[in-house]
Backbone bond lengths (Angstrom), bond angles and torsions (degrees), N, CA, C in turn:
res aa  C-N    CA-C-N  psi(-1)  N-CA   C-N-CA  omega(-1)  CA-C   N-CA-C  phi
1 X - - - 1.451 - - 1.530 107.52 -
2 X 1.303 108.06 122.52 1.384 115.58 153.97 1.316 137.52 -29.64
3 X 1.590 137.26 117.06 1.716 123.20 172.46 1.344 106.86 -43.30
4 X 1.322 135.31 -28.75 1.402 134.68 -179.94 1.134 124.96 -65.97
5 X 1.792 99.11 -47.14 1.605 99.82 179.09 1.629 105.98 -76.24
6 X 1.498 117.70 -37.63 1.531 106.06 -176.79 1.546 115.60 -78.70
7 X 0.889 135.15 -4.85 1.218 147.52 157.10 1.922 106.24 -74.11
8 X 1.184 114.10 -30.56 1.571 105.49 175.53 1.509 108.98 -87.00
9 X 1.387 121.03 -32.35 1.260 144.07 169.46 1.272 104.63 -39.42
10 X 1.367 129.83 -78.73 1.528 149.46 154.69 1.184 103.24 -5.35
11 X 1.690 107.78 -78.03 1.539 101.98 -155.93 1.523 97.34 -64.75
12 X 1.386 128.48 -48.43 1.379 116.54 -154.53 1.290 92.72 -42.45
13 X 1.570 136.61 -82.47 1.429 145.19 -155.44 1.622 103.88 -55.42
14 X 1.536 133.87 7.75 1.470 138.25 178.98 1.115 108.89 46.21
15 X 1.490 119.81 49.27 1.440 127.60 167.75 1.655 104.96 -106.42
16 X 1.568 112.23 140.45 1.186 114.78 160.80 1.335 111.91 -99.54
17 X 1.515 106.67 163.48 1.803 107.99 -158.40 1.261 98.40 -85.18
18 X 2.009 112.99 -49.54 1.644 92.89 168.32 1.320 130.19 -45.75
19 X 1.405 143.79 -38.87 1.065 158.57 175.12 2.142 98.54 -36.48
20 X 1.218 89.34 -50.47 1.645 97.59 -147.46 1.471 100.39 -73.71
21 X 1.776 111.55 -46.01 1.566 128.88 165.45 1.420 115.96 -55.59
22 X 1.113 115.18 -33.64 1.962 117.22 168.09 1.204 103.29 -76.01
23 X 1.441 126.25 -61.77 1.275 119.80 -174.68 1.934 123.03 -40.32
24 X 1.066 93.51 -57.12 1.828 126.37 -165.66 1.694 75.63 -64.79
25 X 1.196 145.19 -64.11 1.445 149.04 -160.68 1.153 96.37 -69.90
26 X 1.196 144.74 -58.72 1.663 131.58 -162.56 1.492 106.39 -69.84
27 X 1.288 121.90 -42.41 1.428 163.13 167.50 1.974 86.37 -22.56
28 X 1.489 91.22 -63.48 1.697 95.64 -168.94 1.327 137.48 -89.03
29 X 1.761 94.35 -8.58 1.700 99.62 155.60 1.362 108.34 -105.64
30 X 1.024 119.19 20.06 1.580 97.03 175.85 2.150 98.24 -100.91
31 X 1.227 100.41 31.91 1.543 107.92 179.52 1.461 92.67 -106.82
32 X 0.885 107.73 -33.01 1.708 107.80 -171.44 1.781 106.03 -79.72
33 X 1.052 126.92 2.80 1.330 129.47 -171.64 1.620 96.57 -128.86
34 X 1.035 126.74 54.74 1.354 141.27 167.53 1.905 143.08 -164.39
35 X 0.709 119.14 -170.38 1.566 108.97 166.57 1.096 113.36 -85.36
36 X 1.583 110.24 168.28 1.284 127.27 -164.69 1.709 123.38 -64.15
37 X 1.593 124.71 105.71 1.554 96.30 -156.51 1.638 85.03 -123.60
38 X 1.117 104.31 165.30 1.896 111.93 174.16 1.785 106.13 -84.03
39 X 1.214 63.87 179.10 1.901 88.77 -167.08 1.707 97.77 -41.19
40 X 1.529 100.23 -48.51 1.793 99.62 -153.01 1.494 97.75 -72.28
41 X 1.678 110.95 -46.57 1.479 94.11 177.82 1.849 138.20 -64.12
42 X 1.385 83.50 -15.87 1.818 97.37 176.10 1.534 95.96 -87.10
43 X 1.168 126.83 -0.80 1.592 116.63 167.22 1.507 110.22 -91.05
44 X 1.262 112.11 -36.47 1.723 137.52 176.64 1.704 84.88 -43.07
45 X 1.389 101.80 -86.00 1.293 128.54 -164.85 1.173 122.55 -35.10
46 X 1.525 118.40 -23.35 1.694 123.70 -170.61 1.428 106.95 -116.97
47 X 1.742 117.96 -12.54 1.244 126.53 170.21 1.678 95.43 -68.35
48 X 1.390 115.04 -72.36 1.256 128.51 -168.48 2.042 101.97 -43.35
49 X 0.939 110.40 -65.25 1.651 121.73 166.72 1.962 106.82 -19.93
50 X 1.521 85.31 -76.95 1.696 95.84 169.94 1.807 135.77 -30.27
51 X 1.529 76.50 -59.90 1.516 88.65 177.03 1.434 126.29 -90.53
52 X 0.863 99.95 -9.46 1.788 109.65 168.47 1.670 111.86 -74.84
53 X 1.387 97.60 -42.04 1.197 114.29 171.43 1.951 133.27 -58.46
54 X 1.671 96.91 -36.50 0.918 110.65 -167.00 2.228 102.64 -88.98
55 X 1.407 82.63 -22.90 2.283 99.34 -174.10 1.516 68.54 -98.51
56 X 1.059 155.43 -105.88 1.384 127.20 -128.95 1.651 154.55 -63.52
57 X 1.721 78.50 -25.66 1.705 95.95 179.96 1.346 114.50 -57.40
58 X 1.626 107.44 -54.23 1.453 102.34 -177.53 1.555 114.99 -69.30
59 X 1.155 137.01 -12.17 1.643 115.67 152.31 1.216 121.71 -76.48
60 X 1.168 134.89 -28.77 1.610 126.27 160.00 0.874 103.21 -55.49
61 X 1.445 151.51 -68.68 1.689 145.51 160.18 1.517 108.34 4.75
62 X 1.352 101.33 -78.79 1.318 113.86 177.52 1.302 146.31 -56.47
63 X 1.641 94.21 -34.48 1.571 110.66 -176.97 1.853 103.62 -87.45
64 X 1.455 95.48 -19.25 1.870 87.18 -176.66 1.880 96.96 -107.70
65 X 0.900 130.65 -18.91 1.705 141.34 -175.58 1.820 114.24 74.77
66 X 1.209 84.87 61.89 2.160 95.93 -161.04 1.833 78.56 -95.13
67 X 1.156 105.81 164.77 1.413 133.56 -153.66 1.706 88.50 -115.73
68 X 1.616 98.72 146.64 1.631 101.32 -168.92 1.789 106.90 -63.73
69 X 1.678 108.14 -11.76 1.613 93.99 178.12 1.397 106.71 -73.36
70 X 1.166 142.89 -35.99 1.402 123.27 148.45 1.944 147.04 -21.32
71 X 1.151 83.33 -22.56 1.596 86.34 -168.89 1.317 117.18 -87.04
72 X 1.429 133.30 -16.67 1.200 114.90 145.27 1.433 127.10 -61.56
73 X 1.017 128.44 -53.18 1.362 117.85 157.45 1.682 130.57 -28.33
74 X 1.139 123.72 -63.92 1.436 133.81 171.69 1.611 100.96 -56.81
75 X 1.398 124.20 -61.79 1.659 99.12 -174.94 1.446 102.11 -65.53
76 X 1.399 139.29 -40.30 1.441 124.70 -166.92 1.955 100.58 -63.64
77 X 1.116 117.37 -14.25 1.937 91.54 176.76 1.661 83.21 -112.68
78 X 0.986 161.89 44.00 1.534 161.39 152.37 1.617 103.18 -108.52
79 X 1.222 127.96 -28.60 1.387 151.22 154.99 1.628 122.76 -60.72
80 X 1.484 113.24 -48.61 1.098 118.20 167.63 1.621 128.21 -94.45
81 X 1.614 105.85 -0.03 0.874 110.73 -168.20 1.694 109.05 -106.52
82 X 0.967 102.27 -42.18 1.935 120.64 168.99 1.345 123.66 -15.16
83 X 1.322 117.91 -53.34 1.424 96.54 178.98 1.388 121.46 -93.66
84 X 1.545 121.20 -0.16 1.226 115.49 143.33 1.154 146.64 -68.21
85 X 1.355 112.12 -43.67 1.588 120.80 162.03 1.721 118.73 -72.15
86 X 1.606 117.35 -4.16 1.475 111.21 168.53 0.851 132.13 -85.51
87 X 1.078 130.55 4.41 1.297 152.90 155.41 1.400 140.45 -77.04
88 X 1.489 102.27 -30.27 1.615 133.02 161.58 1.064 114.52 -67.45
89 X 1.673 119.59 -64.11 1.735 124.03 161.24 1.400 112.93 -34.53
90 X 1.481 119.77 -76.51 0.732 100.59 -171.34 1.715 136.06 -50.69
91 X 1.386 102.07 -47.01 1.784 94.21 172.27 1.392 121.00 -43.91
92 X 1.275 106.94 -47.20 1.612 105.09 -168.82 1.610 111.96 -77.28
93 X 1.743 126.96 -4.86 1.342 133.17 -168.32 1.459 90.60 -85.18
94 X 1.240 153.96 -70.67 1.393 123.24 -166.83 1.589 115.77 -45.79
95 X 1.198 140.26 -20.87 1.520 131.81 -141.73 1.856 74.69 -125.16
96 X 1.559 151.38 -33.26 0.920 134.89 172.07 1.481 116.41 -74.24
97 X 1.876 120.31 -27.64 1.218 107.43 157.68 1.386 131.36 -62.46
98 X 1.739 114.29 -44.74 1.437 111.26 -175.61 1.875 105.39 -52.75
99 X 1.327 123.25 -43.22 1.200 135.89 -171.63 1.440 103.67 -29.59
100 X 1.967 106.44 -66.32 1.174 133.33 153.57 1.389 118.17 -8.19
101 X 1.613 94.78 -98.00 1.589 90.81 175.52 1.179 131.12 -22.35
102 X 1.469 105.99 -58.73 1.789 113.96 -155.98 1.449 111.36 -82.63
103 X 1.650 108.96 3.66 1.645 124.79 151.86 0.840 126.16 -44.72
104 X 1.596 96.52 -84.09 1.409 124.67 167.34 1.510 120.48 -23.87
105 X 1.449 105.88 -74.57 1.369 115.12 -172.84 1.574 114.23 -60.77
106 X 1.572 123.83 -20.15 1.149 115.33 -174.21 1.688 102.76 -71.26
107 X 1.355 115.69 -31.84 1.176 131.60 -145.58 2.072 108.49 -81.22
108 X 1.201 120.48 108.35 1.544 107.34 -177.84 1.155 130.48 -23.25
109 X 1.348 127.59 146.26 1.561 120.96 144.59 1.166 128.68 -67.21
110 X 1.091 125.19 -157.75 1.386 121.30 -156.43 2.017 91.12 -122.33
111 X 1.325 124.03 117.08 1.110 133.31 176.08 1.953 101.21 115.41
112 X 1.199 119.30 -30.36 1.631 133.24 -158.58 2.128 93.86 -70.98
113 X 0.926 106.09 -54.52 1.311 114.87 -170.99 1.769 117.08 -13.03
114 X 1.559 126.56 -107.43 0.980 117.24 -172.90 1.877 128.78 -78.69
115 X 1.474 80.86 -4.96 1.683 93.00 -164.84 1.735 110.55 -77.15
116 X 1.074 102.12 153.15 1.446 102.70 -162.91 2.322 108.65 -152.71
């Protein structure tokens, strides 16, 4: 493949390449800071790394306003950091959605308020 075509590749899917090279890199030492896993799960493990990396960076980007020289940095520990903290989210995301919900719903609509 061409730098052109993978570079067109990239943008279509709105991936940046640093993003993907930090990611995929943090992704692959954070195997070395664990127990012993096989092939398939250290493939699990660096997919999951990757792509967490690749959906998350750019909203931390955004949500904190960090400058693109940042972003290798942020996906490389979002990369190395992933399959530890995915596991945490997830448990606690059903009981932070219901939380959610039962916000929401306590909370008026719009016209409901004083009228009676």
């Amino acid at each position: 493949m061409t730098d052109q075509a993978s570079n067109s590749v990239l943008a279509a899917l709105s991936i940046k390449l640093v993003t993907a090279v930090f990611g995929f890199t943090g992704a692959m030492v954070s195997l070395a800071f664990g127990r012993q896993v096989t092939r398939a799960q250290a493939l699990v493990s660096v997919a999951v790394g990757l792509t967490t990396a690749l959906a998350v960076t750019p909203l931390v980007q955004a949500m904190l306003h960090l400058s693109d020289s940042l972003l290798g940095g942020i996906a490389f520990l979002i990369g190395l950091t992933a399959m530890g903290v995915l596991p945490v989210v997830m448990h606690a995301a059903p009981g932070l959605f219901a939380r959610w919900v039962a916000r929401t719903q306590n909370q008026p609509t719009q016209g409901e308020g004083d009228a009676k």
